[in-house]
N, C-alpha and C positions, 0 to 999 in steps of 0.2 A: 356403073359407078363413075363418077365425075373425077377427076384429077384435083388437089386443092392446090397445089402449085403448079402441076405443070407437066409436060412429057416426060423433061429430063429429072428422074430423081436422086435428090439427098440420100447419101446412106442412111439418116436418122430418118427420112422419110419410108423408105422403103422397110427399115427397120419397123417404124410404127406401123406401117400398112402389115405385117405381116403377123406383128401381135395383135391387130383388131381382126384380122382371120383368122388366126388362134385363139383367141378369146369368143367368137363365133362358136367355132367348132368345139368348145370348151362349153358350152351352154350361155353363155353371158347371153343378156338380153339390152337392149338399145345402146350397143356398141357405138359410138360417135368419137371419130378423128379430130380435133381442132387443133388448127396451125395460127397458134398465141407466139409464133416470133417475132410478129410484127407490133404487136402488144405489149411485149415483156422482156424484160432484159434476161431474166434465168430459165429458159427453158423455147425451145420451137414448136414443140407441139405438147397437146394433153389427150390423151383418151381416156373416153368416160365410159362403164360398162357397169351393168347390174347384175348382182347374185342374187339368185332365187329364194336362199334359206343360207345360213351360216353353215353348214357341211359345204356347200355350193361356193360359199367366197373363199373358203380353207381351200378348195379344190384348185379354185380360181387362182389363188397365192401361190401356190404350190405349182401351176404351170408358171407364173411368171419369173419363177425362180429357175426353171426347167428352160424357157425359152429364152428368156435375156444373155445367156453367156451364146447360144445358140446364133444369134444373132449377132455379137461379136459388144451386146452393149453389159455393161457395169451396173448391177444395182447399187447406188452410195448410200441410201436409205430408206427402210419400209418403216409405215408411220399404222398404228391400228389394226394389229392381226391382234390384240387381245380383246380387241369391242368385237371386232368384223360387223361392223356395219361402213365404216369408211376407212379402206384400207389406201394408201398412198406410197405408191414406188418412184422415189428418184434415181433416174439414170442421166440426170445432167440434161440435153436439150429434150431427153423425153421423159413426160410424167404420167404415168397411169394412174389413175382414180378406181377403186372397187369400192362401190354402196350396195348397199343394200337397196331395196327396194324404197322404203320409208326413210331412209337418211338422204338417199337421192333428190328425191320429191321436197326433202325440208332445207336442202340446204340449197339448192336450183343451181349447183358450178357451172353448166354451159350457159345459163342464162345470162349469169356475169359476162361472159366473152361472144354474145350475142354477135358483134361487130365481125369477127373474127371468121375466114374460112373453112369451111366444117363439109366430113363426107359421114354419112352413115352406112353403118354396117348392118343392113338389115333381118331382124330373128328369120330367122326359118319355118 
């Protein structure tokens, strides 16, 4: 695994690193880190992660609910836990993405930030 900033890390960095291992170990499938703060003015990083079936993203929500105060971060808002095909958690400099498989593929989010420093979390 490559470092996408650096040896010394950010709390939000290490923060994010640890919910793309949990979300790993959570079944998510092509887990992807990108650090959008050199991008964007509302947020430092995005992680992008795929649910297998809508029980699988419910699941999926339900740890990030689980890990985020764990972590010491604040969910301010969840955007699509009634579609669960594109579920979105803001925690201020980090943004989680849950697609589905097929909203994934339609809507191409990391492709937008193509530019941008990126580590994968690779399936098991």
């Amino acid at each position: 695994m490559q470092d996408i900033i650096g040896k010394d890390e950010s709390g939000f960095e290490a923060a994010a690193r640890k919910t793309c291992e949990g979300l790993r170990e959570q079944g998510a499938q092509e887990v992807l880190l990108i650090a959008v703060g050199e991008l964007l003015s509302y947020a430092d990083y995005f992680i992008v992660g795929t649910g297998l079936s809508r029980p699988h993203l419910k699941a999926l929500a339900r740890f990030m609910h689980d890990i985020a105060p764990e972590l010491g971060l604040r969910i301010n808002h969840v955007e699509g836990l009634e579609g669960m095909r594109w579920i979105v958690f803001d925690m201020g400099a980090l943004v989680v993405h849950l697609f589905s498989q097929k909203a994934r593929t339609f809507y191409g989010l990391e492709e937008l930030w193509s530019d941008a420093r990126r580590e994968t979390f690779p399936d098991s």
